[in-house]
N, C-alpha and C positions, 0 to 999 in steps of 0.2 A: 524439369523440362516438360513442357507442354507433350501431349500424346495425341494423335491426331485419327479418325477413322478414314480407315481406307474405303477409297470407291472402288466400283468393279469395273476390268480394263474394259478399256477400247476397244472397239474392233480390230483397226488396222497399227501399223506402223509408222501412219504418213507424220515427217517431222513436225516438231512445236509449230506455228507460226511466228514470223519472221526469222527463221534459221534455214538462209538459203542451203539447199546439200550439197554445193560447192565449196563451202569454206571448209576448212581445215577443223577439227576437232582439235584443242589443246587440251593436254596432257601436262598437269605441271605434279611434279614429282615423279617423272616418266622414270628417273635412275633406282628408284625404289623398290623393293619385293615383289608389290601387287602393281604398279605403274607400267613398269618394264612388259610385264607380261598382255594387262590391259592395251595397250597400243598394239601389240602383234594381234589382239582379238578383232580390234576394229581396223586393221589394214586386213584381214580376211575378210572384214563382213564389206569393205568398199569405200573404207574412210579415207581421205587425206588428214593425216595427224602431225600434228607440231608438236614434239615430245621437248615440256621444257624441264631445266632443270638447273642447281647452281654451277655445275662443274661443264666443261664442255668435253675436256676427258673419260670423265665417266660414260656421258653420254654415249660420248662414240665408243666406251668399252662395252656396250650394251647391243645383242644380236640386231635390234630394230634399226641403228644406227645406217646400214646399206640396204634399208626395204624401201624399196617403190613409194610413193607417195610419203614419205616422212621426210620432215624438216627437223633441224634441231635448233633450238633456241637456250640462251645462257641467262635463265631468270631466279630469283632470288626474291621471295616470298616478302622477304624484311627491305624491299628496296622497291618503292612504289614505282621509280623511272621504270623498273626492268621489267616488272611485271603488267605492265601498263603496252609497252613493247610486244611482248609476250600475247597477248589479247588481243593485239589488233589485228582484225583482220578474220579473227576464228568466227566461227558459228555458236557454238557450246563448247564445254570446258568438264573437264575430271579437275577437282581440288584433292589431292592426295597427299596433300604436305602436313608434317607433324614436326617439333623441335624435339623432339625425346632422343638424344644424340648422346654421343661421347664428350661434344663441346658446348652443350648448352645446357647450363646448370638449373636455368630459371625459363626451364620448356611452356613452361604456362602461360606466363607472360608474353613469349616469344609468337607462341602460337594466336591469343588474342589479336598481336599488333598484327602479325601475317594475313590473318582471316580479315580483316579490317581494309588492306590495303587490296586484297584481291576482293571484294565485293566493291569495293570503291571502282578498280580500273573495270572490272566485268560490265557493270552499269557503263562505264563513258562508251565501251568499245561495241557496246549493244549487243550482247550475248545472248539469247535466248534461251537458254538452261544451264545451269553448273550440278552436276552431281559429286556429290560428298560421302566419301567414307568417312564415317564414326565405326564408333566403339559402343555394345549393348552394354547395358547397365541400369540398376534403379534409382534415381534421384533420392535415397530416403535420407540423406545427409551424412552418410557411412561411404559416398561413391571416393573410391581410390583419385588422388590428383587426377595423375592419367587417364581415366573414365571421363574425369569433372571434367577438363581439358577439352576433350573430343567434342565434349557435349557443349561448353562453350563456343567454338569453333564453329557447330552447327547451327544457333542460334543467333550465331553473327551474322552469317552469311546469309541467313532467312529476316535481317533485317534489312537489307540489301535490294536493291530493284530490280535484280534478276531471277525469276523462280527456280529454286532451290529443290531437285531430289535427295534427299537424305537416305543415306544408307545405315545401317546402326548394323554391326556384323559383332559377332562372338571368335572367339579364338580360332585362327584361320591353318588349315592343317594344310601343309606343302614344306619342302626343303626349301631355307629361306626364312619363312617366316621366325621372327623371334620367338613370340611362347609356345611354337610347336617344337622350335630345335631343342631350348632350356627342358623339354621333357624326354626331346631323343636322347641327351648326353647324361641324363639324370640316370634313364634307365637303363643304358647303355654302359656307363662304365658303376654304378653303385648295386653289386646286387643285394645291399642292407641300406635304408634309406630312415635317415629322421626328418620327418618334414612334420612340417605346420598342421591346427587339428580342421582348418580349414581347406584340406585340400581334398574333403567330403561336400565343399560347394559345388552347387549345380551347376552346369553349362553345357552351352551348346553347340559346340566344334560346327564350321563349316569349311566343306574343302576350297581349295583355290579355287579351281574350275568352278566351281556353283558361286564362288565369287563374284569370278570377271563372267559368267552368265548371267547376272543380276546387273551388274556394271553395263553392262554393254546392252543389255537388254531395256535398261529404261529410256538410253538414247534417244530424243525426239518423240519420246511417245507420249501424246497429251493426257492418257489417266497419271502420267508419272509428276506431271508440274506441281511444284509446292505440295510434295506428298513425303509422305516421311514410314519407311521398310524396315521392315525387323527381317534381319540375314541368318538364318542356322540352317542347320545338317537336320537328318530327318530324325533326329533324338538328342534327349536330355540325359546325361551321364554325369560322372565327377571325376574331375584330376584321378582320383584314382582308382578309377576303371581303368581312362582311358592309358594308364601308366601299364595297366596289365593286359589290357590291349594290344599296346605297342609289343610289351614284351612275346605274347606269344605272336604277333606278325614277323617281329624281326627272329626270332626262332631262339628267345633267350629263356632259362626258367625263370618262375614267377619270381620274384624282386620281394623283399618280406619290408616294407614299410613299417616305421613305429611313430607315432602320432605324439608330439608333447605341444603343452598348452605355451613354451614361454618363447616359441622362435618366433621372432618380427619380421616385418617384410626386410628392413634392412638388413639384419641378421641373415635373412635368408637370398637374398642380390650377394653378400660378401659368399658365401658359402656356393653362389653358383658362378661367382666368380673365379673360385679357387679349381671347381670339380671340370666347369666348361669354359672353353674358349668366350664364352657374352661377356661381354665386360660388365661390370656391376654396374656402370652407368645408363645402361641399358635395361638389365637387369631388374632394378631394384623398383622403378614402372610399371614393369610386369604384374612383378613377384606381386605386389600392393594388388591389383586388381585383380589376384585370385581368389580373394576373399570375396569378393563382390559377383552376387547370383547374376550370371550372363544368359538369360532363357529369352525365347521370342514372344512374345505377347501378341502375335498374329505374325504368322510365314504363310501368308500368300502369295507372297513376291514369287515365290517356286513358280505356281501357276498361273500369275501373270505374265509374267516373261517366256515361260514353257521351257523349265528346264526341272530334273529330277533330283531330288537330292539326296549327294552319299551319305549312308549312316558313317558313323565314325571305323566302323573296321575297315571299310572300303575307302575313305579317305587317308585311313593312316597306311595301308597296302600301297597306295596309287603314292605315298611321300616315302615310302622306304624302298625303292626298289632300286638293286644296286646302283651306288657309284662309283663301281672300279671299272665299268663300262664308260671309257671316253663318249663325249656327245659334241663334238667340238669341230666335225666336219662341215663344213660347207654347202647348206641344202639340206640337213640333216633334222627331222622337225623336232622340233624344242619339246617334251610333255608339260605339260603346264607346271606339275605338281613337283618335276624334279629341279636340281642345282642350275642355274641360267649361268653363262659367262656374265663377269659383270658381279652377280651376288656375294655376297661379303662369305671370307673363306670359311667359316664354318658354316655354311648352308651347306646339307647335304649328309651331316654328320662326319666321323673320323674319316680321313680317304691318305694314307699314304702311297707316296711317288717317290719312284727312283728312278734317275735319269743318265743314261749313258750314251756320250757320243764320240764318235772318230771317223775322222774325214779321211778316203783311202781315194789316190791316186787313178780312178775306172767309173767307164759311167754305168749307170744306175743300171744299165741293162746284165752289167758283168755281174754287181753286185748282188742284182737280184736271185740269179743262179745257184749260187748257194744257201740264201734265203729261204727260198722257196721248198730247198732239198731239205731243207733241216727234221730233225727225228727220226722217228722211226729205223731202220738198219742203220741209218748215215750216222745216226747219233747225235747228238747236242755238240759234237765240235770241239768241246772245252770244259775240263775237269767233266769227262762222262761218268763217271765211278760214282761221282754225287750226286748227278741225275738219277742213276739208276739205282742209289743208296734211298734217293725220297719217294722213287717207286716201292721200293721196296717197302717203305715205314708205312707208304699208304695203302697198300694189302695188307700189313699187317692190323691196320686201323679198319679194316674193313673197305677197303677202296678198290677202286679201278686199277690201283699201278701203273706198271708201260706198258702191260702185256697186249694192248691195243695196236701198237705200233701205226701204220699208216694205208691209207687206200692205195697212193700210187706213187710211186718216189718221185716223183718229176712235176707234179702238180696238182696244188689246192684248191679246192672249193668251198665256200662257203657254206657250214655245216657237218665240213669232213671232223671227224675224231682225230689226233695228233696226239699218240702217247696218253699222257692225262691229260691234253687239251682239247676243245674242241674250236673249231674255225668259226671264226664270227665275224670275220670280214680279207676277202683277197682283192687287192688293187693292182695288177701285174706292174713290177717297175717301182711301183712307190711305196703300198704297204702291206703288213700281215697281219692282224690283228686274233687273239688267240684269247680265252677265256677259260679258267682251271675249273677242272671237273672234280681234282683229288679232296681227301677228306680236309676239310681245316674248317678254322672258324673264321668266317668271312668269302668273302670274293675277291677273287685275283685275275687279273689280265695281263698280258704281255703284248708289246705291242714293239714291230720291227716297220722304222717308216725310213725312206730314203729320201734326201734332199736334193738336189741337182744344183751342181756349184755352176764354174764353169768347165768350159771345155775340157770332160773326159775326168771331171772332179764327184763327187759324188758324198756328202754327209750321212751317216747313218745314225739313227738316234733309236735307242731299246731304252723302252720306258715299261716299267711293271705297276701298274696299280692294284691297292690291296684297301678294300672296305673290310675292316675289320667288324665281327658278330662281338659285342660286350668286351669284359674285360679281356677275358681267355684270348680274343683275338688281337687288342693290344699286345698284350705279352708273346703269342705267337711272331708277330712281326719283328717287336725288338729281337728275340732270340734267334730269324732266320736273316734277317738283313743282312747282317756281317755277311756273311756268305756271299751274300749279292755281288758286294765289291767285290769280289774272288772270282768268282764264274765267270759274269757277265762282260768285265770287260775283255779278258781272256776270249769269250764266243766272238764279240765283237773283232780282235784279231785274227780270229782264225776265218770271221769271213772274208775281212780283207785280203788275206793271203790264198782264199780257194778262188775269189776273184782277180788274181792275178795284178794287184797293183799293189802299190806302194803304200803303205799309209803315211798319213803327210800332218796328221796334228792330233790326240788323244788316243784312247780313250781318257 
């Protein structure tokens, strides 16, 4: 692949010419990891974007789907009618589409014919820039399919009559991303690992964020046309650093690695097949491209764009921070780097949910009332003895316990202590949301939210989330779970009953 020297930027931001800044921005593979997130950048900075994609369900399962100025469009990469459709009408374009799936065996191919049909429709529909994510890598004839792929892709599209930004990024850290998570669940649940003697290759992590600030930053800017960017973080590391990186982020001991010459990428897809949720179809893409040195050969894009970039501890901090903390309200701002609705269920790493409901005959107001009273003197309700049994274990572990008990019987605030809890969110009438302070391994949440049926009806739904710390915290969960069923729905009775109605369906 041809290598190109960079010019030094522009002064301003004024867009390409001929790309009126009225048209829409499309966004195709808008349902994707880095896509999804990319469109919410550019509906902040002023865009109207057409987020396309093949599924229309997806789409709309994706936060951007009710934002202001977005559209959504059902286009298909391999279907020149649809993506032709797609185009009309934009100004410039994100190509963020890859075949590297679960159902497409022969991604290579797949991806040639797709870059082929969208530089065809870009040209008819008179696009004034497409920017492209790639993948870094060296051409020396050792590049992984996957790498070759990208790079194909890239140099299709620069055959094309639309000028082409190229992006060439290294392994991209955020929950979400594929070869960031195959490394969360590696270190996460193995603390003895045999891996490849290749996992001493160099590379150069860049976080999400400094992603979509490269992304959104060469938008319309003329040093960006027919220019081709090397994407990293602000250092060069190996797989296994950044594996003991992780480990002491997420707060695990170091992980003892042993290095053998005969695992193959395949070999190594089926084995991360068995350990994590990625399916080996996925997988085994990856795995192949970590042999292959991903370093930048000039990161100035930082400073043309003006943005700074995470070292690798600071990136993997900003992808590991709990997800037993719900993020799923309404107006609630997305972190770039965490699990999105929408994101394939292992984004985010392990997160166990238990969910209990019972619809009690009172509205929400009655409901609320013992809600709100719960802990502290009033007690937990139901099976108290075991509350105060796992206080007990957690002084004994060195912990908080109950002996905190509560600010004021009658009402929470955000912030207040709650026994071992503390308050992390009060919504009078609808919810409580609680976060465990006691000793365990992982993060726990409790969370009491009220439905509104009808008239004088009222659902109550107790959901516990539990981010498990490594294996210890697997096992912690399986051996407290059961219990759950016991307590929980039990509390859930007894609030029905302090609220004075009926219960009329569960728990």
């Amino acid at each position: 692949m041809p290598r190109e020297t960079l010019l030094e930027p522009d002064s301003g931001g004024a867009p390409v010419a001929g790309s009126p800044p009225d048209r829409p921005i499309l966004v195709l593979g808008a349902t994707g990891y880095i896509g999804a997130r990319l469109v919410h950048r550019l509906v902040e900075s002023g865009h109207s974007v057409r987020a396309a994609g093949r599924s229309l369900d997806r789409l709309r399962s994706r936060p951007f789907s009710t934002l202001p100025r977005v559209s959504l469009a059902v286009a298909d990469a391999l279907d020149p009618e649809s993506i032709s459709a797609a185009c009309s009408g934009c100004g410039a374009a994100y190509y963020l589409v890859h075949s590297m799936d679960s159902g497409q065996t022969r991604f290579a191919e797949a991806d040639r014919d797709a870059a082929r049909n969208f530089a065809t429709a870009a040209a008819a529909a008179g696009l004034s820039q497409i920017a492209y994510l790639g993948g870094l890598g060296e051409d020396d004839g050792g590049l992984s399919e996957h790498l070759r792929s990208r790079a194909e892709v890239g140099d299709i599209l620069r055959e094309g009559a639309v000028p082409v930004t190229w992006l060439r990024a290294a392994m991209v850290v955020g929950s979400g991303s594929g070869s960031f998570e195959i490394l969360r669940y590696l270190v996460d649940r193995l603390p003895v690992m045999v891996t490849p003697r290749w996992l001493d290759t160099e590379v150069q992590p860049v976080a999400i964020g400094n992603v979509l600030d490269c992304l959104a930053g060469v938008l319309g800017r003329p040093f960006a046309a027919g220019r081709t960017f090397d994407v990293g973080g602000a250092e060069v590391t190996t797989y296994r650093k950044l594996m003991a990186i992780y480990a002491d982020e997420a707060g695990l001991p170091r992980r003892l690695i042993l290095p053998v010459p005969i695992l193959s990428p395949r070999l190594s897809s089926y084995w991360i097949d068995i350990v994590t949720p990625i399916h080996a179809s996925l997988a085994q893409p990856l795995a192949q491209g970590l042999r292959n040195r991903v370093v930048c050969h000039d990161n100035r894009i930082a400073e043309f764009v003006g943005t700074r970039m995470l070292d690798c501890r600071m990136a993997i901090r900003a992808a590991i921070r709990s997800t037993a903390l719900p993020n799923d309200e309404p107006g609630t701002p997305l972190p770039e780097a965490d699990p999105w609705p929408g994101d394939p269920p292992w984004a985010g790493g392990t997160l166990f949910v238990d969910r209990h409901t019972i619809t009690v005959g009172a509205s929400a107001e009655a409901v609320w009332r013992p809600v709100v009273r719960i802990g502290g003197d009033a007690g937990w309700y139901h099976a108290d003895a075991m509350w105060r049994l796992r206080g007990l274990l957690d002084r004994m572990a060195g912990g908080i316990g109950m002996r905190r008990g509560r600010r004021d019987p009658d009402a929470l605030v955000a912030g207040d202590a709650l026994d071992f809890w503390r308050v992390e969110a009060v919504e009078p009438g609808r919810r409580l949301l609680l976060r465990a302070e006691m000793t365990m391994p992982g993060c726990a949440t409790f969370e009491i939210r009220l439905n509104r049926g009808g008239e004088g009806v009222t659902e109550v739904l107790l959901e516990t989330r539990f981010a498990p710390r490594g294996i210890i915290g697997i096992i912690y969960w399986k051996l407290v779970n059961p219990f759950h069923h016991f307590v929980f729905p039990g509390l859930l009775r007894e609030i029905a009953r302090r609220s004075g109605g009926a219960v009329l369906s569960g728990p």
